[in-house]
C-alpha positions as CSV (number, residue, x, y, z in Angstrom):
1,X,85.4,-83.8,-3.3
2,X,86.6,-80.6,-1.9
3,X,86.6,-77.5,-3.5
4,X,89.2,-75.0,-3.9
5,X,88.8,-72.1,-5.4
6,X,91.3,-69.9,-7.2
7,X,93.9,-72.4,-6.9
8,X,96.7,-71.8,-9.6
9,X,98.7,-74.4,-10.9
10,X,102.5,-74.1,-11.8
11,X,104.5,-75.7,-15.0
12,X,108.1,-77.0,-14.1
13,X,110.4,-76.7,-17.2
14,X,109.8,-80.8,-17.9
15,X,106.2,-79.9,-18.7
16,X,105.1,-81.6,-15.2
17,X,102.9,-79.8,-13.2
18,X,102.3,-79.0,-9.2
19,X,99.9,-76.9,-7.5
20,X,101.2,-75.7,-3.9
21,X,97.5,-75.0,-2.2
22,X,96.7,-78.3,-3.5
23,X,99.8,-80.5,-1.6
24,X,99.4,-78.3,1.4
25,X,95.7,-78.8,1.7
26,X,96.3,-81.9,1.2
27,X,98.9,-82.6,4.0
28,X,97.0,-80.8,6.2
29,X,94.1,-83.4,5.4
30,X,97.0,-85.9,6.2
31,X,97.7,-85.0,9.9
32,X,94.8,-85.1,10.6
33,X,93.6,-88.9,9.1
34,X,96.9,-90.0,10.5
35,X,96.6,-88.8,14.2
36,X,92.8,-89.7,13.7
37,X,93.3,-93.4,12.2
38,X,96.1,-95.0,14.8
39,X,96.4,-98.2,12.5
40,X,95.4,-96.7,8.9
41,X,98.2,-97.0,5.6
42,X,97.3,-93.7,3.9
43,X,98.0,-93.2,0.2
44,X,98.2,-89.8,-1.8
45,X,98.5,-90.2,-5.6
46,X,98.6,-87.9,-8.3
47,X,99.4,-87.3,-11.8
48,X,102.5,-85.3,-12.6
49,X,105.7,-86.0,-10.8
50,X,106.2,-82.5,-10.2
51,X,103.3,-82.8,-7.5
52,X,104.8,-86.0,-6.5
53,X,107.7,-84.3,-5.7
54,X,105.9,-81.5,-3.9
55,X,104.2,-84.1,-1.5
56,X,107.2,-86.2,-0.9
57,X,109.1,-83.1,0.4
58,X,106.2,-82.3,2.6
59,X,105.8,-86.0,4.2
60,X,109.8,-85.8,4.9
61,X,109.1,-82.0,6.7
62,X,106.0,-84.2,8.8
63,X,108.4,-86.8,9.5
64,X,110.2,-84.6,11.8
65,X,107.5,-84.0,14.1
66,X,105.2,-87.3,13.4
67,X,108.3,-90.0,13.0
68,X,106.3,-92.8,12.0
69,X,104.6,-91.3,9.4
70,X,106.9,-92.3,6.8
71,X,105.5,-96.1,7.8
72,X,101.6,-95.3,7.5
73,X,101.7,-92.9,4.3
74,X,103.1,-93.0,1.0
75,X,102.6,-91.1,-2.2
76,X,102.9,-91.7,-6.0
77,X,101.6,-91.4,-9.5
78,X,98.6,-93.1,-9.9
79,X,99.7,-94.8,-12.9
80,X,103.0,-96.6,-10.7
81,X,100.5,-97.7,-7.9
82,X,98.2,-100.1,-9.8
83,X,97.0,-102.6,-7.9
84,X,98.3,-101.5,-4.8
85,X,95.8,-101.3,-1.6
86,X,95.4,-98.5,1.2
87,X,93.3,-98.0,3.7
88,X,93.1,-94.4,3.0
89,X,93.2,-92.9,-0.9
90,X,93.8,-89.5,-1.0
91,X,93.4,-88.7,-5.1
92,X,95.0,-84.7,-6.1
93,X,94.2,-84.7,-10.1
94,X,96.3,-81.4,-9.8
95,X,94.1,-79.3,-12.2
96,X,90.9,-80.3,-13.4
97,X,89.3,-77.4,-16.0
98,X,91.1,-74.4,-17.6
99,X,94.3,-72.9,-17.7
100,X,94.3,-71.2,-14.3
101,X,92.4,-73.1,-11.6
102,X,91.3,-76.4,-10.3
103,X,87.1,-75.8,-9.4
104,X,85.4,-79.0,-7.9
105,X,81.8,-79.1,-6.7
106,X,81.3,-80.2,-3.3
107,X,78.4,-81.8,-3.3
């Protein structure tokens, strides 16, 4: 689990919910398993299809620069993905606690 503090989450119109600091921390995390793991299928899933959205859009800005990334990583809501298997599970539950911020002890 990684912590990050003072992370604020946004609300789209639909009610669906993203958090920018999340998806880029996220991607960052990304590059780095997919330059690290040659062979490894990577997975990031979340919970709200604004998020989905905001990692899609940021694997298709990767793609430019890392072209076969689009082969080794996908993303989705968790609840579409049952069943499926990954080498790599990246889990972003968005916001966790409150109204304002995702906290998660690093333990």
């Amino acid at each position: 689990m990684f912590d990050l503090i003072d992370s604020q989450h946004n609300v789209v119109a639909s009610g669906s919910v993203y958090n920018d600091r999340n998806c880029q921390f996220v991607l960052n995390l990304v590059e780095e398993l997919y330059e690290k793991f040659n062979t490894a299928q990577i997975a990031i899933l979340n919970c709200y299809q604004a998020q989905y959205r905001c990692y899609s859009s940021g694997l298709m800005k990767m793609a430019k620069v890392h072209t076969k990334i689009a082969q080794r990583v996908s993303t989705d809501k968790i609840d579409r993905r049952q069943g499926s298997e990954w080498d790599i599970v990246i889990v972003d539950l968005t916001r966790t606690r409150g109204q304002d911020s995702w906290r998660i002890r690093s333990d």
